[in-house]
Structure formats: structure tokens, C-alpha cells
C-alpha positions as CSV (number, residue, x, y, z in Angstrom):
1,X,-72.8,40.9,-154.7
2,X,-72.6,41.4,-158.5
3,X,-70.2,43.9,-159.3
4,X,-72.1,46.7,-161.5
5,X,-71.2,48.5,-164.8
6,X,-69.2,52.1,-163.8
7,X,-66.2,54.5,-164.0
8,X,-63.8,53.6,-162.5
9,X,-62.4,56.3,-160.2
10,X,-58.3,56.6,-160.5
11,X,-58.1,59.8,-158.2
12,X,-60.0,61.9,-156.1
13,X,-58.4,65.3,-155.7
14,X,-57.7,66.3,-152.1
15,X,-60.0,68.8,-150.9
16,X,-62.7,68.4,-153.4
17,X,-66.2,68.1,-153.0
18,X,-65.8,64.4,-153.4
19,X,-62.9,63.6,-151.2
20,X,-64.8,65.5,-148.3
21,X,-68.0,63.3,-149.0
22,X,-65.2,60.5,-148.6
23,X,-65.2,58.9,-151.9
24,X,-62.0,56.9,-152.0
25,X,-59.6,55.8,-155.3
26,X,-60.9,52.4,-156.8
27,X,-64.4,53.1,-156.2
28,X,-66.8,53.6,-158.9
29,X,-69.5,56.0,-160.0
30,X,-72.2,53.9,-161.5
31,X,-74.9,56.4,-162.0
32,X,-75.1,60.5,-161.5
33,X,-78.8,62.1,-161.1
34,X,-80.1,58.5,-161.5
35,X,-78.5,58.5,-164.5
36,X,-76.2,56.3,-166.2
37,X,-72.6,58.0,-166.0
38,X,-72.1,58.0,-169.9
39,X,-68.6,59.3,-171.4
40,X,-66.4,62.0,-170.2
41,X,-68.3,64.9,-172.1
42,X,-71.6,63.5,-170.1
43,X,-69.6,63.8,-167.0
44,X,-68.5,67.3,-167.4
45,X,-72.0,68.1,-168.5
46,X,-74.0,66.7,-165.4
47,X,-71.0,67.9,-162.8
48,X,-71.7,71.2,-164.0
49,X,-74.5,71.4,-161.8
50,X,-75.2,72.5,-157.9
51,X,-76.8,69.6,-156.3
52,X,-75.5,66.1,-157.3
53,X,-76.9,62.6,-156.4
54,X,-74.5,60.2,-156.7
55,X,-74.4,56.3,-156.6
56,X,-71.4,54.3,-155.8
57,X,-69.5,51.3,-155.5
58,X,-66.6,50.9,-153.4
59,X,-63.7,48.2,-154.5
60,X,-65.4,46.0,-151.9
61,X,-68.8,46.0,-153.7
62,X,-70.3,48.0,-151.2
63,X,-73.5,50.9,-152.4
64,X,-72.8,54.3,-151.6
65,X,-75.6,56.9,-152.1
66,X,-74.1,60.6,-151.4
67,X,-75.5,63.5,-152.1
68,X,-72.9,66.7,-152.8
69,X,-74.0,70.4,-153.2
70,X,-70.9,72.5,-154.8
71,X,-70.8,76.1,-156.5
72,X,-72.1,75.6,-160.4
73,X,-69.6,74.5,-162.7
74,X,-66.8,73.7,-159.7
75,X,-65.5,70.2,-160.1
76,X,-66.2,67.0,-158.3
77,X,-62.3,66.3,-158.1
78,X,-63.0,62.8,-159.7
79,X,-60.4,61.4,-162.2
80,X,-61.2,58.3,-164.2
81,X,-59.5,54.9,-165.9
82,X,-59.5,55.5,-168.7
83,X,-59.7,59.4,-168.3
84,X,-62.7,59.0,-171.1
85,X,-64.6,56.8,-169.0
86,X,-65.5,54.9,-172.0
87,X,-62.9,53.1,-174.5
88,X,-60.4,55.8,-175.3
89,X,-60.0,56.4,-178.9
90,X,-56.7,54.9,-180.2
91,X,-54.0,56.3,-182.7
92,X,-54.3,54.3,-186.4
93,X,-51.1,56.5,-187.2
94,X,-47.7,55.4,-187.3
95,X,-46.1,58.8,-187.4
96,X,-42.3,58.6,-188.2
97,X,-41.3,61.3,-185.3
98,X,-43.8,59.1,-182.9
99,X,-42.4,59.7,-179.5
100,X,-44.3,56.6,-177.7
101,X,-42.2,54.7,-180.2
102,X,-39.0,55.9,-179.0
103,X,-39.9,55.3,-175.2
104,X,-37.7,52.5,-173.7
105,X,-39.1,49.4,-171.5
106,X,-39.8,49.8,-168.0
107,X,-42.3,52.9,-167.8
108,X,-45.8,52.5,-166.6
109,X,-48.1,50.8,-168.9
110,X,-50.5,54.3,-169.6
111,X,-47.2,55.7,-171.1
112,X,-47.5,53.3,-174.1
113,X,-50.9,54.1,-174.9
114,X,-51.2,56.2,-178.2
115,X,-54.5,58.5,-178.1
116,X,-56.3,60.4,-180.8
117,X,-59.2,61.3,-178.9
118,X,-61.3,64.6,-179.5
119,X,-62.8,65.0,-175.9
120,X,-59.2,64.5,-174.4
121,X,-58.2,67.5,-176.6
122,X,-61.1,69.6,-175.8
123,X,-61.2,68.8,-172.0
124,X,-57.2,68.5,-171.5
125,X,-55.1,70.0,-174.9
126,X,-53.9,66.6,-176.0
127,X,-53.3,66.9,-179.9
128,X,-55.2,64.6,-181.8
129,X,-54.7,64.1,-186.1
130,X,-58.2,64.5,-187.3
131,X,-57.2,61.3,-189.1
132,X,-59.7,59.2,-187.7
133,X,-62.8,61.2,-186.8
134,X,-66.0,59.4,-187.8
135,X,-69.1,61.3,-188.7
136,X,-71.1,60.8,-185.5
137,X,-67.8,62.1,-183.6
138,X,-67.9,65.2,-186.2
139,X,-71.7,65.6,-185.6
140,X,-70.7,65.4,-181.3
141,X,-68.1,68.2,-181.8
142,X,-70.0,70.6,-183.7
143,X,-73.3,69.8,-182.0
144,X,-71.6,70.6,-178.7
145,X,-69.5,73.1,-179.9
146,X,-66.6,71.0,-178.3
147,X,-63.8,74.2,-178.9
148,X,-61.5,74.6,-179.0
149,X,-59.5,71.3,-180.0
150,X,-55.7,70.9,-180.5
151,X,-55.0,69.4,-183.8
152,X,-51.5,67.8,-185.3
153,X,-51.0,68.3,-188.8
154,X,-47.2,68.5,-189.6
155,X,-48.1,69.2,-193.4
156,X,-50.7,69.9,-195.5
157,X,-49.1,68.5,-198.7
158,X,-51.4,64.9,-198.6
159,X,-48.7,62.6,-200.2
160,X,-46.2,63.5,-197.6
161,X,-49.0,63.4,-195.1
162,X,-48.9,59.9,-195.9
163,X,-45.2,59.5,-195.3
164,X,-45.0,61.2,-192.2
165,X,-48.4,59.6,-190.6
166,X,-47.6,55.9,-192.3
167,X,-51.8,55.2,-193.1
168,X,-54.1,55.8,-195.9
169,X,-56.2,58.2,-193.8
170,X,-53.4,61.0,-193.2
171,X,-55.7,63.0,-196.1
172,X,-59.0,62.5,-194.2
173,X,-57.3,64.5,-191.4
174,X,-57.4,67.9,-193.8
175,X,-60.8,67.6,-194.6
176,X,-62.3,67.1,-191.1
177,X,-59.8,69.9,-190.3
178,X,-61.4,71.8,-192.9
179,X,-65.0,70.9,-191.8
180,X,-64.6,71.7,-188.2
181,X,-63.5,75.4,-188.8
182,X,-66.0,76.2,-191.6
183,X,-68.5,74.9,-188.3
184,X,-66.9,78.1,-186.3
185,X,-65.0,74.9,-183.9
186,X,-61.5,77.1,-183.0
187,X,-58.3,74.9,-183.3
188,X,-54.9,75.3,-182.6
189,X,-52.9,73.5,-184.3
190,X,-48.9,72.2,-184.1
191,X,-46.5,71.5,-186.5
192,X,-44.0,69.2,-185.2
193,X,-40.7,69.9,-188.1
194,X,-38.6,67.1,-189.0
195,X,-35.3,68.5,-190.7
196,X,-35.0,67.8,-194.5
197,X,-38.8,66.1,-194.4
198,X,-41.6,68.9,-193.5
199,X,-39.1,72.0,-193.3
200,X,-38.0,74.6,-195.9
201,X,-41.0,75.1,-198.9
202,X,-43.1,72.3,-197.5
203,X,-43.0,74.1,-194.1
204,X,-43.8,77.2,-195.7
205,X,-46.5,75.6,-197.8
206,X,-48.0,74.3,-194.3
207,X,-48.0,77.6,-192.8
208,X,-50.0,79.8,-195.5
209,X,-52.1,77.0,-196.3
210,X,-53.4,76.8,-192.5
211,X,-53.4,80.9,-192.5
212,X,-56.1,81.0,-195.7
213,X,-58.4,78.1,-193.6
214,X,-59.6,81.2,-191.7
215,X,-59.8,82.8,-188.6
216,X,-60.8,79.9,-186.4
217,X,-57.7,78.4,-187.1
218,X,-56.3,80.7,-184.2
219,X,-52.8,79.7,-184.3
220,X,-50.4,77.0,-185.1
221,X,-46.9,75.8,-182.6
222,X,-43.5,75.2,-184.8
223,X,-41.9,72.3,-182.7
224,X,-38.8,70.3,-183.3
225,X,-38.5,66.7,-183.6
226,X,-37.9,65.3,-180.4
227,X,-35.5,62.4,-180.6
228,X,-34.8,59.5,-178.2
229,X,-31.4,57.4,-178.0
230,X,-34.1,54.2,-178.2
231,X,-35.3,54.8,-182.1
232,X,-32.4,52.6,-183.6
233,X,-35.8,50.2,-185.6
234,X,-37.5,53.8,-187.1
235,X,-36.7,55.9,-190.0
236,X,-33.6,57.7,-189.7
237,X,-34.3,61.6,-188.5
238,X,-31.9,64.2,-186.8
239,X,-32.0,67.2,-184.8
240,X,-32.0,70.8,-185.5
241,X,-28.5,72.5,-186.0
242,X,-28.0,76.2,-184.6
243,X,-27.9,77.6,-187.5
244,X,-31.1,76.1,-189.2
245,X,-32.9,77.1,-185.9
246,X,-31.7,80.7,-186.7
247,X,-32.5,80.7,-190.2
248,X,-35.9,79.3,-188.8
249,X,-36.8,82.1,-186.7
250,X,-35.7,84.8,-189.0
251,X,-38.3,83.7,-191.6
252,X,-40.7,83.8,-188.7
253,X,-39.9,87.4,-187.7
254,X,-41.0,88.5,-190.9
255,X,-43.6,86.6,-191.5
256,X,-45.3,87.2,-188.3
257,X,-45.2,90.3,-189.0
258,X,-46.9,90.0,-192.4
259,X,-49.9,87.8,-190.5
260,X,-50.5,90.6,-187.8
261,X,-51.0,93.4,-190.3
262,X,-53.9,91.5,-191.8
263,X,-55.7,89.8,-189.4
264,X,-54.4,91.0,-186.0
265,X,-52.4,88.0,-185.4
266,X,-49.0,86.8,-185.2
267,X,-50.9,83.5,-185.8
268,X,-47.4,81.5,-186.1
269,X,-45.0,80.8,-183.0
270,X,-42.0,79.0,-182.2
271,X,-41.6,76.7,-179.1
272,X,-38.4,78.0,-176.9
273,X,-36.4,75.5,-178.1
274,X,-35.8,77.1,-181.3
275,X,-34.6,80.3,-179.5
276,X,-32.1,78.3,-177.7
277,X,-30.7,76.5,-180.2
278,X,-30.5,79.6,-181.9
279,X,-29.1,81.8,-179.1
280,X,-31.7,84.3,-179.7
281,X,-33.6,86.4,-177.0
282,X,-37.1,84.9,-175.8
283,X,-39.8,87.1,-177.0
284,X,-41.3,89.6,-175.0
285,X,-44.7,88.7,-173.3
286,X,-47.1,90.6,-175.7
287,X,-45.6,88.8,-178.2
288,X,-47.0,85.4,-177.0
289,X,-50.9,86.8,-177.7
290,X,-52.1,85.4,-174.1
291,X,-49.8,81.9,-174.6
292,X,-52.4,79.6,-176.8
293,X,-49.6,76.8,-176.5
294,X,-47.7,77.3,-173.4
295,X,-48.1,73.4,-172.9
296,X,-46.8,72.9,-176.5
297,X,-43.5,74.7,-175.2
298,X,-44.4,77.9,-176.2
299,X,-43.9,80.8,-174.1
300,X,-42.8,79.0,-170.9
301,X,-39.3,80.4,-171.0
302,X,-41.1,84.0,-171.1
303,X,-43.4,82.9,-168.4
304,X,-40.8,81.7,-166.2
305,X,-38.2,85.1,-166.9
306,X,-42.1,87.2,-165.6
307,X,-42.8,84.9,-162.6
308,X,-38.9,85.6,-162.0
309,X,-39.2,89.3,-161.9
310,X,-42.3,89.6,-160.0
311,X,-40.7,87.3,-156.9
312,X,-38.0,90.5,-156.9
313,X,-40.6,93.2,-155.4
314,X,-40.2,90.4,-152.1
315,X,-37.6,89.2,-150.5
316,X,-37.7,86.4,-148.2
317,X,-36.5,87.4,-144.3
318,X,-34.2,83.9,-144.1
319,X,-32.7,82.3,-141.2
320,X,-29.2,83.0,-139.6
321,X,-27.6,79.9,-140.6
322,X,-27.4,79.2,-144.5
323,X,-30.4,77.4,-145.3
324,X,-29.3,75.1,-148.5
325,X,-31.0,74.4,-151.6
326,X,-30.3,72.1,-154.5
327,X,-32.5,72.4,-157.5
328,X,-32.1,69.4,-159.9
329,X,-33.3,69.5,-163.6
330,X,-32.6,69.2,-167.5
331,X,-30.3,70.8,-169.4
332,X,-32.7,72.8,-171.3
333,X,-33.6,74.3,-168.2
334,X,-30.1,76.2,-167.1
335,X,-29.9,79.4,-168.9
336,X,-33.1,80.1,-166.9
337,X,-32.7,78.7,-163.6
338,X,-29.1,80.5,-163.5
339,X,-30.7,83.7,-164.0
340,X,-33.1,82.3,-160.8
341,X,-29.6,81.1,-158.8
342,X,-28.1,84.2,-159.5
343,X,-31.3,86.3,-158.2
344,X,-30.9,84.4,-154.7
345,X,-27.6,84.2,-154.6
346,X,-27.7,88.0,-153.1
347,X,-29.6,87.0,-150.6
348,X,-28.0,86.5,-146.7
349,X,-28.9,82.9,-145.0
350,X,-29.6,81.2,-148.5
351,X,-27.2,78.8,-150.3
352,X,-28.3,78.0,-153.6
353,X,-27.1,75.2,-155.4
354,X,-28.0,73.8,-159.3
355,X,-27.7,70.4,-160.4
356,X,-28.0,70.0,-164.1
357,X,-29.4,66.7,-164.5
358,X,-28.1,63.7,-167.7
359,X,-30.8,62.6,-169.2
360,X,-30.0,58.2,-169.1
361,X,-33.3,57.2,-169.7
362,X,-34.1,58.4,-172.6
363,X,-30.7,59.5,-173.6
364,X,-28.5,62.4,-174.2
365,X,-30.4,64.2,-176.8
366,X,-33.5,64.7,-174.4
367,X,-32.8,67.7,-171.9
368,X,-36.0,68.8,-170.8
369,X,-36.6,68.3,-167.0
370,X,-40.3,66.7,-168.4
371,X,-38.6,63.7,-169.1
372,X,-36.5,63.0,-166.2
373,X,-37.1,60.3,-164.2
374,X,-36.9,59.1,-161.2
375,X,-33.4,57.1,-161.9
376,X,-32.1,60.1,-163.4
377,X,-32.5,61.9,-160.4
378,X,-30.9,59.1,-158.3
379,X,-28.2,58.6,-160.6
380,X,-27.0,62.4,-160.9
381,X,-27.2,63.0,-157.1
382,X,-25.0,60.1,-156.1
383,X,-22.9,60.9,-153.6
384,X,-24.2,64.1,-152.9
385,X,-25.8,66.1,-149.9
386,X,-28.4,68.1,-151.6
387,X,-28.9,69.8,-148.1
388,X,-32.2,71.4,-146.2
389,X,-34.2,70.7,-149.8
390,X,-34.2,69.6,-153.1
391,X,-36.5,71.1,-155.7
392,X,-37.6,69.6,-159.3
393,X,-40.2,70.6,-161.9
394,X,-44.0,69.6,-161.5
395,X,-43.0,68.7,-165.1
396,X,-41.2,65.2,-164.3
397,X,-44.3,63.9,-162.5
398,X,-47.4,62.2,-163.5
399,X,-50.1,65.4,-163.6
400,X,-51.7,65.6,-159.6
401,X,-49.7,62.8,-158.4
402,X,-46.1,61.8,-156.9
403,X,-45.2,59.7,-159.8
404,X,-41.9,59.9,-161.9
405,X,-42.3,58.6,-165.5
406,X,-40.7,55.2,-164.1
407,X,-42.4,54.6,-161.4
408,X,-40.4,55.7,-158.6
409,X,-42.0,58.6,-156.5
410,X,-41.1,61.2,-154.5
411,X,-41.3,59.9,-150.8
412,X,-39.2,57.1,-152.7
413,X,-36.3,59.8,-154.0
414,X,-36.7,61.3,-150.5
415,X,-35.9,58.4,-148.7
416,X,-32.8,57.8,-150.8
417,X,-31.3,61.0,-150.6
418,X,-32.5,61.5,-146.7
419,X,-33.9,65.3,-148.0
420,X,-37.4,66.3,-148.2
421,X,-38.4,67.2,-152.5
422,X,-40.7,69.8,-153.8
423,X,-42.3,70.0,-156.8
424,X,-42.9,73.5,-158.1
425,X,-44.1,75.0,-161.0
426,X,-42.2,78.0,-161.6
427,X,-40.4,80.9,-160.0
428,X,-43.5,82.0,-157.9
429,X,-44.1,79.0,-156.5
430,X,-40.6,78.0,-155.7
431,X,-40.6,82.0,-153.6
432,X,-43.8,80.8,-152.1
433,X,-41.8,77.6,-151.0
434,X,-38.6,79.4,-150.0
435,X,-40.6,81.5,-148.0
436,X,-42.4,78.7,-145.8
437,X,-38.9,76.7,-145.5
438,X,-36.8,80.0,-143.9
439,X,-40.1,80.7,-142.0
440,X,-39.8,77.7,-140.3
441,X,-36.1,77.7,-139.8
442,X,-36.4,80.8,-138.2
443,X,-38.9,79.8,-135.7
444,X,-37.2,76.6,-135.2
445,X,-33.8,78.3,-133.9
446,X,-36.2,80.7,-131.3
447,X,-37.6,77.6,-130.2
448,X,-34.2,76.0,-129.6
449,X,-32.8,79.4,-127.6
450,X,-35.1,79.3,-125.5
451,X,-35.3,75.7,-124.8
């Protein structure tokens, strides 16, 4: 049979309406509501609805006609390659901070691909430039009222635009900025801050410039560089120093408070990496305005220190023996998870162990746990017995899936390490976990007595 035209399905979510009408991974959706599928926008639209037709083809060539009733607006659970159905919109920059150009060899081939596509903003955060935005895409946005969209800018000062984005279309980037939010299209936006390049007046410049665009430019992420120990063949760029971070931050105190008495805003934040570096306190949680770019590294550190106090109104009833747990991750990560050691550490029948992880991969300077890998983990737990459990960050794997950033996966590290892994998200989540795990110790010993 003649293999048709479709969307290739990647992933179907367990437990969705599509996985329980048995679509399978490697199938492919050629036509919803007798309709061709279109792009990923003419997805979203038509899965919207209650009562789906669907046709199908499986990786065997096989037709498949289901039909799938769901509550309006609930998802199918279908994930796509490329996640934009059609040809994903490419990067034409060559950003001198470009992460994807530090990344070493060996990674899965996706993690190479540099996007600058609007619907993956609108539909999933991603930060696009604005750079290369043609007028039909313009026309889509505002005609769909595609908001809000996450938008990199890094400096509005158009000749150093063109040194920091490396192409002749960095100033095209301010104008469709422009355009967008005079169309009432919200944006956040980031500005990632390169020391001695887009810092001091320029960063300054940046700030009030965005500010006077208007209120649908609802807020905009200060982010430092992130550096890699595989950029020896790009422009030479350094780190943040302590005390720059804390000069940083006290310029931001004030002038958040300048942006909140006029428009009700603090409009300006800094990612939590700042207030380490620094060794100032994390904010408190008003202060974060309902976290508009907790995936930008704003706010999680705050998020995490709530989740932590709320698992504190319930303790978990744990076994007689010790029950032990290792929890591996970055460096960036232990100031918080000692404060969530030292919160078990009270607690009779648990014994709670951290394992700060070295970062080999990418290389010393890296220390979040969302860039560990696999190897890292292997590497840093040589020799060790991590005991009844080892728990990591969601962070270090590929989003709904198993996957470390180099391929290994969990059932992989598990069989190494002969110790079942969880991946949790936070402090909640790891109580829910803790919970389940002494549950069933405990009911295991009863079943033993009496045996």
C-alpha cells in the first residue's frame, strides 16, 4: 500500500483519550474531521472539540478509522515529529551566548536543532527572536490572537543587536516586537546578560526601553549567560562574579519598585541564580506576581521553599527499619534540597542521603540538575549503594519520557545501580513518593510476620 501524507505521532500520553482508543507511537494521523491535519495551531484548534473522527495509519501501513468523544478542550494525548507537524521554523541567528553551540557530541540529534518558531512559543514557552517573522506569520499571530508569546531580545540598542545575534535581521526583531504589542499580543520577554557586553547602561537601556512599549509587554526575565566547558571555537564570554550579581540585584530592588508604583507591576525579575551567586534571600512569593517565567528560572527556588513548607502540616507514618534515600542532583540545587534533608532528617525510620552531582558532560561551570545526564549520574554514584531509592529532578529528562539528555534512561540507570529511580518534580511530589514507598514497607514487614 502507498504510504499517505500525515503527522507523524512521537508519543501518545498514557491514559489519554488516544492511548485508550489504542493509537500506538509511529502511527500517523492523516486526516481529523475528514480534514487534512494541517500544522500544530490546526491541531489544537480541531482537538478542541467533543466528538473527533479520526483517520490513521499505523507504521505497518494499515487504515485506522476511530472515533473519540472527550470533554471540550481536553487533549487527545498525541505528540508529534516535528512537534509543529509541519517544517519547524529554524534559527537564522548565530547568537554569541548560543547554548546548542556549546553542546558536546553524543546527545540525541533533536538536541541540535535550533528553533525560532512562534507556535512552539505560544503552545509550549519556547523563546523565539522575532528576527525572522514573515508577514503572513505576523498576520497568523494577530489574526488568532496567538498570546501570549515568549520573546528573546537581549538588547534593544540595534548595532549590538547585531553583535550579539551575528545576522542582518537582529533589528527586524524590534519592530515585529513592536508590532505585535501595539496588536494587544502579550509577551514576555528574557534578557539573557552577557557580562561586559549587554550589562551595565545597555542593560539599563534594555529595561526602560521594553517598560515604555506598554503594558502588553507584561514582563521581562534577567538571566545569566550560561557557559559550557565545550565553547573553546566562540567568542570569548565569562560568568557572573558575586559581587556583580549583588550589585545586579540592588539596582533591581529599586527599580522594581519604581515600575510597581506606576503601573502595578514589578515588571522586571531575576532568575534564582542571581540570588545565589549573590547570597541574597529568594524573594517572597507575592513578589513573583503569579511566576510569568518559572520555566525561565524564575521563581522555582520560591516554589520549591512553599511546596517544602506545605509537606510539614503531614508527616509520613514510616516503617520500623530505616528506609534509605539518596537524592542525586546539581550543585545549584543544595542550598535547597539541605533545607528538604534537614526537614526529614527528624523523622524516625527515614535515612536521608544527598549526592551533589559534577557536572562532566557539559562541564564544571554547569550545575543545574537540568543538565545532568545520564553518565553523570553513573559516574558520581560509582561505588555507591544509594539504598531503597534514588530520586532526581523531572528536570534531567526529556519532557513525558524516561530519557536523559544522552540517551541513557532510567530503567537503564536502574539496572546499573540495582535501585529503583524516581523522577519528581518538587517537594510535594517527592512527600507524595515518600509516602507510597514507607507505605509499602510497612505492609511488607506485616506480611512477612505473619508469614
Amino acid at each position: 500500500m502507498k504510504k499517505q501524507q500525515g503527522a507523524l505521532i512521537d508519543r501518545v500520553a498514557a491514559g489519554s483519550p488516544a492511548d485508550i482508543a489504542g493509537i500506538k507511537a509511529g502511527w500517523k494521523l492523516l486526516r481529523v474531521d475528514n480534514k487534512p491535519v494541517g500544522d500544530i495551531i490546526d491541531y489544537k484548534i480541531t482537538e478542541s472539540d467533543h466528538k473527533l473522527r479520526l483517520l490513521l495509519q499505523s507504521d505497518k501501513g494499515i487504515l485506522h478509522r476511530c472515533k473519540i468523544s472527550k470533554p471540550v478542550s481536553a487533549p487527545l494525548g498525541l505528540h508529534f515529529n516535528p512537534p509543529t507537524i509541519t517544517q519547524m521554523k529554524q534559527c537564522g541567528n548565530n547568537c554569541i551566548f548560543c547554548f546548542i553551540d556549546q553542546n558536546p557530541a553524543g546527545m540525541r540529534s533533536a538536541l541540535y536543532v535550533k528553533d525560532d518558531d512562534y507556535r512552539l512559543s505560544f503552545l509550549y514557552g519556547n523563546f523565539i527572536t522575532l528576527n525572522r517573522l514573515s508577514l503572513l506569520d505576523l498576520e497568523r499571530i494577530e489574526s488568532l490572537r496567538l498570546s501570549p508569546l515568549y520573546a528573546s531580545v537581549h538588547t534593544t540598542n540595534p548595532e549590538l543587536r547585531k553583535r550579539m545575534f551575528k545576522t542582518k535581521r537582529a533589528e527586524n526583531g524590534l519592530v515585529n516586537l513592536q508590532r505585535l504589542i501595539e496588536r494587544g499580543i502579550q509577551i514576555h520577554a528574557q534578557v539573557v546578560l552577557c557580562p561586559g557586553v549587554n550589562t551595565g547602561y545597555e542593560m539599563e537601556r534594555t529595561i526602560e526601553d521594553l517598560y515604555n512599549m506598554g503594558p502588553d509587554l507584561s514582563s521581562v526575565a534577567l538571566v545569566p549567560v550560561g557557559l559550557t566547558s565545550h565553547r573553546g571555537h566562540l567568542e570569548a564570554l565569562r560568568k557572573f562574579t558575586g559581587k556583580e550579581a549583588e550589585k545586579l540585584l540592588k539596582w533591581l530592588e529599586k527599580k522594581q519598585q519604581i515600575f510597581l508604583e506606576k503601573r502595578g507591576t514589578r515588571f522586571v525579575f531575576a532568575a534564582d541564580e542571581f540570588y545565589k551567586l549573590a547570597s541574597f534571600p529568594i524573594p517572597d512569593h507575592e513578589q513573583y506576581e503569579g511566576y510569568p517565567q518559572l520555566e525561565n528560572g524564575v521563581g522555582l527556588a520560591r516554589n520549591f521553599l512553599d511546596e517544602l513548607t506545605l509537606t510539614k502540616k503531614e508527616k509520613p507514618e514510616m516503617p520500623e527499619k530505616d528506609l534509605k534515600v539518596t537524592i542525586a542532583a546539581g550543585q545549584a540545587a543544595e542550598n535547597l534540597l539541605d533545607a528538604l534533608v534537614k526537614e526529614y532528617s527528624g523523622i524516625k525510620g527515614i535515612n536521608l542521603e544527598l549526592k551533589i552531582i559534577k557536572n562532566s558532560f557539559f562541564g564544571k561551570q554547569v550545575t543545574v540538575s537540568g543538565l545532568l545526564t545520564g553518565s553523570d549520574l553513573l559516574a558520581s554514584l560509582k561505588g555507591m549503594v544509594p539504598g531503597d531509592a534514588l530520586f532526581i529532578s523531572k528536570t534531567m529528562l526529556k519532557e513525558g519520557q524516561d530519557i536523559f539528555l544522552d540517551g541513557l534512561t532510567i530503567k537503564e540507570i536502574e539496572r546499573v545501580l540495582n535501585v529503583p529511580v524516581y523522577a519528581v518534580s518538587g517537594p510535594l511530589e517527592f512527600h507524595a513518593t515518600i509516602n507510597t514507598l514507607a507505605t509499602k514497607a510497612i505492609l511488607d514487614m506485616k506480611r512477612s510476620s505473619v508469614q
